[in-house]
PAZAPA-4460 file (N, C-alpha, C; in steps of 0.05 Angstrom, whole numbers, plus 32768, in hexadecimal, padded with zeros to 4 digits):
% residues 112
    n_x    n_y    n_z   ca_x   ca_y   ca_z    c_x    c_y    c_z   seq   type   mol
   869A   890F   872C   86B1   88FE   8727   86CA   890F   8728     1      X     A
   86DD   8907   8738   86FA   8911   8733   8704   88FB   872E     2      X     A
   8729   890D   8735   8747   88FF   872B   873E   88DF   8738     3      X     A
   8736   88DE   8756   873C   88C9   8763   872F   88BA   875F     4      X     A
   8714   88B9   874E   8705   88A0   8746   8709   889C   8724     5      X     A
   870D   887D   8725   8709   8873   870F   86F7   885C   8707     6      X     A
   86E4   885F   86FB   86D4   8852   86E8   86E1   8839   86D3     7      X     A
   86D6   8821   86DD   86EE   880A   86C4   86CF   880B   86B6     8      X     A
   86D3   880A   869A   86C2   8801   8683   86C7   87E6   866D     9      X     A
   86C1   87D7   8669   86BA   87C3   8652   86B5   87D1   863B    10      X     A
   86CA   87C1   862E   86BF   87C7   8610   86BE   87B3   85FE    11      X     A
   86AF   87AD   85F3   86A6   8793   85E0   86B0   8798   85C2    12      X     A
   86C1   8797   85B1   86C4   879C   859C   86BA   8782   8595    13      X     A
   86A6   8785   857D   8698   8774   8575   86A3   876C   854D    14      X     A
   86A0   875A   853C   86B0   8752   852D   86A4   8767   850E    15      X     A
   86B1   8765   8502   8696   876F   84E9   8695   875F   84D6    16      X     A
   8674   8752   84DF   866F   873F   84D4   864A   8740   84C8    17      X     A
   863E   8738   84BB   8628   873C   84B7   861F   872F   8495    18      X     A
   8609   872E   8499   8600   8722   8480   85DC   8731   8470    19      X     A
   85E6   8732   8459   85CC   874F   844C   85D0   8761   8451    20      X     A
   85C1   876D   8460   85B5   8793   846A   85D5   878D   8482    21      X     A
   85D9   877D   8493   85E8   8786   84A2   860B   8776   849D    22      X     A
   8611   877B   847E   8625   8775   847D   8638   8792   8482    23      X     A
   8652   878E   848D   8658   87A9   8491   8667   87BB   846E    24      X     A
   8668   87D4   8474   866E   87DD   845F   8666   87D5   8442    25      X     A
   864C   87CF   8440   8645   87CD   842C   863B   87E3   8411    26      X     A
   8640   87F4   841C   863F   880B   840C   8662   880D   83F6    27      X     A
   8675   8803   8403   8689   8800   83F3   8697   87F6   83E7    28      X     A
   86A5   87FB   83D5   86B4   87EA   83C4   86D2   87EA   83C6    29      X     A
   86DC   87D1   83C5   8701   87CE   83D9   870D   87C3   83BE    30      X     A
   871E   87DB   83BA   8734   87D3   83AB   8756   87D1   83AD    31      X     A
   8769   87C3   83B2   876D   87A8   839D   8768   879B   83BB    32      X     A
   875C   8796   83D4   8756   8781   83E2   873F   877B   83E2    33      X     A
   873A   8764   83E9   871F   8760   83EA   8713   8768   83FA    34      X     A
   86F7   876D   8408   86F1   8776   8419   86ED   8769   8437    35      X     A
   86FA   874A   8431   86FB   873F   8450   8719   8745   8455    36      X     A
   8725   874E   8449   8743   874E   844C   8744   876A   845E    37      X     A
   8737   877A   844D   873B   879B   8460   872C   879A   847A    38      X     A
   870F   878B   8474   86FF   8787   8494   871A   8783   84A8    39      X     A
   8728   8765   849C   8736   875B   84B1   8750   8770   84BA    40      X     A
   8751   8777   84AB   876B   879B   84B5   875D   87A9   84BF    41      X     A
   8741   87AE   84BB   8735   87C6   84CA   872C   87B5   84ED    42      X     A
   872C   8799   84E0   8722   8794   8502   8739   8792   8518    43      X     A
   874E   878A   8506   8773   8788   851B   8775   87A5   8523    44      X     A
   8771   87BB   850A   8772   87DE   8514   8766   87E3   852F    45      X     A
   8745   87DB   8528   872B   87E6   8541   8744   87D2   8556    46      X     A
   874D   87C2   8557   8753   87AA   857A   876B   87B9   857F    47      X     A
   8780   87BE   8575   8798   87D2   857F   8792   87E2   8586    48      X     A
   8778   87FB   857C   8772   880F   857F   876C   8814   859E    49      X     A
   8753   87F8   8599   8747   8803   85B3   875B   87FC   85CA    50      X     A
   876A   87E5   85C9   877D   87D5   85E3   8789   87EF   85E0    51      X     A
   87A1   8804   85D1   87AD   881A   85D7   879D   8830   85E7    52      X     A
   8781   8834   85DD   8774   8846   85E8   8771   883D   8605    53      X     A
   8773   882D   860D   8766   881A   8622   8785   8819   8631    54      X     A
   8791   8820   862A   87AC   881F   8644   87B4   883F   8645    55      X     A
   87AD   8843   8633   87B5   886F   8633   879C   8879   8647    56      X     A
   8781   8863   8645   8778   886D   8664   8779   8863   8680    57      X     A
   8784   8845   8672   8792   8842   8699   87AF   8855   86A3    58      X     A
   87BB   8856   8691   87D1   886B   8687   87CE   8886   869D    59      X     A
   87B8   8892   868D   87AA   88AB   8698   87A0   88AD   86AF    60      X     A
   8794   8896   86BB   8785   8892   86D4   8798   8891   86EA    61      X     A
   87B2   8880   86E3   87C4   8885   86F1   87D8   8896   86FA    62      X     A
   87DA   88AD   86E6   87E7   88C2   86ED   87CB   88D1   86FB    63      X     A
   87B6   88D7   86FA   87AA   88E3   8711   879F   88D7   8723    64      X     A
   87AA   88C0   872A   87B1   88B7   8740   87C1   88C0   8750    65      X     A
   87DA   88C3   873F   87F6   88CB   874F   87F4   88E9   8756    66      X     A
   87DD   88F7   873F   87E5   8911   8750   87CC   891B   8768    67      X     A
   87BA   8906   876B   87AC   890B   8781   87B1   8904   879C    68      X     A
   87CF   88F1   8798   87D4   88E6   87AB   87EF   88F7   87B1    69      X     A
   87FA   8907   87A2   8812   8917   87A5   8806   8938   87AD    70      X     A
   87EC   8935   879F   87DB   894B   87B1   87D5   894D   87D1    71      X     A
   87D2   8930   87CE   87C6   892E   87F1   87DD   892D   87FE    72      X     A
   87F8   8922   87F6   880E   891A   8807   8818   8943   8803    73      X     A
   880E   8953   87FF   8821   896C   87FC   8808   8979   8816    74      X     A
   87EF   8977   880F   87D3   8989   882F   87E0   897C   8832    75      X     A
   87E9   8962   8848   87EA   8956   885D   8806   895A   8862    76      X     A
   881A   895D   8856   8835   896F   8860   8834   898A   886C    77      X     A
   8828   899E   885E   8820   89B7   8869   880F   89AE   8880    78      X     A
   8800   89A2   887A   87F1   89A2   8897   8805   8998   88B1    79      X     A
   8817   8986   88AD   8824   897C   88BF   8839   8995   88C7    80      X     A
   8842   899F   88AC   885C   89B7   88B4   884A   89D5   88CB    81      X     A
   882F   89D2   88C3   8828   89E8   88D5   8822   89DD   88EF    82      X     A
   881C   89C5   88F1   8813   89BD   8913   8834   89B9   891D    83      X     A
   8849   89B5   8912   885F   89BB   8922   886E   89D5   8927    84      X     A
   885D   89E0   8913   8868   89FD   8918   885D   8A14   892E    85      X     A
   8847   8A09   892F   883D   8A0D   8948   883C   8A06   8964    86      X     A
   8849   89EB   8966   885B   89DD   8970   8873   89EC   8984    87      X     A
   887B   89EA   896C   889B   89FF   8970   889B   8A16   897D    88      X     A
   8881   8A27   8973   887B   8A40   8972   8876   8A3E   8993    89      X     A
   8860   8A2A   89A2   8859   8A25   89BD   8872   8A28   89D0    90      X     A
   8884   8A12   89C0   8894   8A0C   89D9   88B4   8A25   89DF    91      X     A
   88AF   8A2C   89CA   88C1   8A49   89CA   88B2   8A5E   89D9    92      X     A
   88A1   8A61   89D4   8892   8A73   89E8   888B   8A69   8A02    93      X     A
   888B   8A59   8A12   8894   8A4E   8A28   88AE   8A4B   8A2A    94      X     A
   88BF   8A44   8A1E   88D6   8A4D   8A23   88DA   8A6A   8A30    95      X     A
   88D5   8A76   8A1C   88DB   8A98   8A22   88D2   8AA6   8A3C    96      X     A
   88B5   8A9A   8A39   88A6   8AA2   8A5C   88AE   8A9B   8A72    97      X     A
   88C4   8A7A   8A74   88C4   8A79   8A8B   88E0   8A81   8A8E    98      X     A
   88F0   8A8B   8A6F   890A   8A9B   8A7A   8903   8AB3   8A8C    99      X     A
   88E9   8AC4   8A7C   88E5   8AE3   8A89   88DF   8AD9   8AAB   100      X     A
   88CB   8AC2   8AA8   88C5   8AB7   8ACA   88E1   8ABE   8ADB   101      X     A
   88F7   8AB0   8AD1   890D   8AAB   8AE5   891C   8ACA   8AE5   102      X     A
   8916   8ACF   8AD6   8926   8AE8   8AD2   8918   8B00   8AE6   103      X     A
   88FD   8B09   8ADF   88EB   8B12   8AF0   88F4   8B0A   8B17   104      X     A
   88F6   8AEF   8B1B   88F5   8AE6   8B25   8912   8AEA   8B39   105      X     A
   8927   8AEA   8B2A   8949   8AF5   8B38   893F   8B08   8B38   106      X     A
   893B   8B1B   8B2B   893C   8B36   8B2B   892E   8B41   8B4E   107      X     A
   890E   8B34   8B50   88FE   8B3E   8B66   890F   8B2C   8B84   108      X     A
   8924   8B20   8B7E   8933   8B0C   8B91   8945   8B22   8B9F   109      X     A
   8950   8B2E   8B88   8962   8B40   8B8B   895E   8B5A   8B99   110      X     A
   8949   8B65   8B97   8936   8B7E   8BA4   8932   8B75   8BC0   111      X     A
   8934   8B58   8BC5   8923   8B51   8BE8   893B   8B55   8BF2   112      X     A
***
């Protein structure tokens, strides 16, 4: 796995709810609320929580997006700046040769 793949996940936050052995927090005792009162703050807490968590990683996914794509846009500049530079490099050097050609070329004109 890298920057450029992302994984979407589901998340089910489920309520806290239960009855006997599976009531939640039954080991404790809530004072001065009752204890459906705090459930219901602790369940509004867990749903902000996770929706914030849950955009700090599309958040995140998206900035390495941007720098895989500001990665590739920077190889593929260099690559472009060297195939013209070699380019350049060609046609200056044909330039130059067929100055020495003509030059070579008066010169042995000049001798006949």
């Amino acid at each position: 796995k890298n920057a450029a793949t992302y994984t979407k996940m589901y998340k089910f936050i489920k309520p806290f709810r239960g009855e006997g052995e599976e009531e939640p927090l039954l080991a404790y005792e809530f004072e001065p609320d009752t204890k459906s009162e705090v459930l219901t703050d602790l369940q509004e807490y867990l749903l902000t929580s996770q929706i914030y968590h849950s955009w700090m990683d599309g958040a995140a996914a998206e900035q390495g997006s941007r720098m895989t794509a500001m990665e590739n846009a920077s190889k593929n500049a260099g690559e472009l700046i060297g195939s013209l530079t070699l380019k350049y490099n060609r046609a200056r050097q044909a330039r130059i040769t067929t100055e020495l050609i003509e030059i070579i070329s008066g010169a042995s004109a000049l001798e006949d």
